[in-house]
C-alpha positions, 0 to 999 in steps of 0.5 A: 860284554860291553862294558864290563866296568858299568856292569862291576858297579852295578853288580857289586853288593852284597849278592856278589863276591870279589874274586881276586886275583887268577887263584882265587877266579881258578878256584870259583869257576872249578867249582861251580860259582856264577861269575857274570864278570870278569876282568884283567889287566893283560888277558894274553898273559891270564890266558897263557897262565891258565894254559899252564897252570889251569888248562881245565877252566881256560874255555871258561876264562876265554869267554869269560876275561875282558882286558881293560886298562891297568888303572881301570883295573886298579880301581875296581879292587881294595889293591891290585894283585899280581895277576891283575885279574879280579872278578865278581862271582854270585854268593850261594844263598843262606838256603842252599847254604844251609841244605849243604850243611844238614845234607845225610848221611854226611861224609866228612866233618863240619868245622866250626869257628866260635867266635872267630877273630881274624878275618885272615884266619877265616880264610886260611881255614876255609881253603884247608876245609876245601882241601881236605872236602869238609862239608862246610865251614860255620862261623858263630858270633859277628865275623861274616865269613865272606867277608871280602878279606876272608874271601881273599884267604881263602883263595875262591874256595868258598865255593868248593864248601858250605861256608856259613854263620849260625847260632850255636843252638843252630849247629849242624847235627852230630856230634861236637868235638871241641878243641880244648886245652883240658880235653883228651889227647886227639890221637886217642879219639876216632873223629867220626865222618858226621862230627862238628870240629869246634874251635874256640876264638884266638884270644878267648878260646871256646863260648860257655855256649859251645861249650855246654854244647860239645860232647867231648873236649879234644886237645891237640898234643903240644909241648909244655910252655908252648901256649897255643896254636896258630887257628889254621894249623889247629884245624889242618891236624885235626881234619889230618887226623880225621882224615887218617882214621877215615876210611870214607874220606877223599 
């Protein structure tokens, strides 16, 4: 490429995604996104990086990596990370989004964020959705979930998943099993392969919405006087415990 840096500003948009930072340029390229640019600070230093740590996406990288100037580099991201490597990677269409999600038989849960209210959150959620091979991550209400903070969360694994926001009328099918303080202690409950993970935002719990539309309430075990749960670490035990009683799960 040329000049990578007229190619970043006529590129970035609302089609195209921030990759920032190795992990997150690791991540995307494992799984399959489109990155047409790519850029870092030190491609000697990136390229030895992936040698170790990601020896399987170094042909990629090489093509890939043009080394620019640091302040050069600086200015194309919100701040510089570490690696001083970012990259622009083409977002999945809503269609394709969409067909990943309504794909049958589905082998693993879809989680659902009501209502989500920490962009941080999001991302954290959507790379343990990644790890664990959920078949997507929905969010309902205004956060967009590739934003480009919650793109850095969840370190490029949005591409490993179908990350979408919906309606809750407009839900994957199955059936919905939402996180709810007066629900049925979860270790009682088989989590099916074809359920719908819903949590409730941090500050207000579930929507009347989702609510009316679950067909259980679970709760998370939890010691008296302890409020509640960080977002994340509610999605990590229950995808666990799905996971644990699965025996179709990766």
């Amino acid at each position: 490429m040329n000049d990578p840096v007229a190619a970043w500003h006529r590129l970035a948009g609302e089609d195209t995604v921030l990759l920032d930072g190795f992990h997150a340029l690791k991540h995307a390229l494992r799984f399959g996104a489109e990155v047409p640019v790519a850029v870092t600070a030190d491609r000697a230093a990136t390229l030895a990086l992936a040698d170790e740590l990601a020896p399987d996406v170094r042909p990629a990288l090489e093509g890939l990596l043009t080394e620019v100037e640091h302040a050069v580099y600086a200015s194309l991201v919100p701040r510089p990370h570490p690696t001083a490597v970012a990259a622009l990677a083409v977002r999945p269409s809503r269609a394709a989004s969409l067909a990943r999600l309504a794909r049958s038989p589905r082998t693993a849960p879809v989680v659902v964020l009501d209502h989500p209210r920490n962009l941080g959150n999001a991302g954290a959620v959507i790379r343990l959705a990644a790890g664990f091979g959920a078949t997507g991550v929905v969010t309902t209400g205004t956060l967009d979930p590739w934003h480009p903070t919650v793109v850095r969360g969840g370190a490029g694994l949005h591409f490993a998943t179908a990350v979408e926001r919906l309606e809750v009328a407009d839900l994957p099918f199955g059936p919905v099993f939402a996180l709810d303080p007066e629900g049925d202690d979860i270790r009682g409950v088989k989590l099916p392969d074809d359920a719908v993970l819903a949590f409730g935002s941090e500050r207000s719990g579930l929507s009347a919405e989702l609510r009316a539309r679950a067909d259980h309430l679970v709760s998370l075990p939890m010691r008296p006087q302890v409020s509640s749960y960080n977002l994340a670490t509610s999605v990590a035990m229950t995808l666990y415990h799905w996971s644990a009683g699965s025996v179709s799960a990766p």
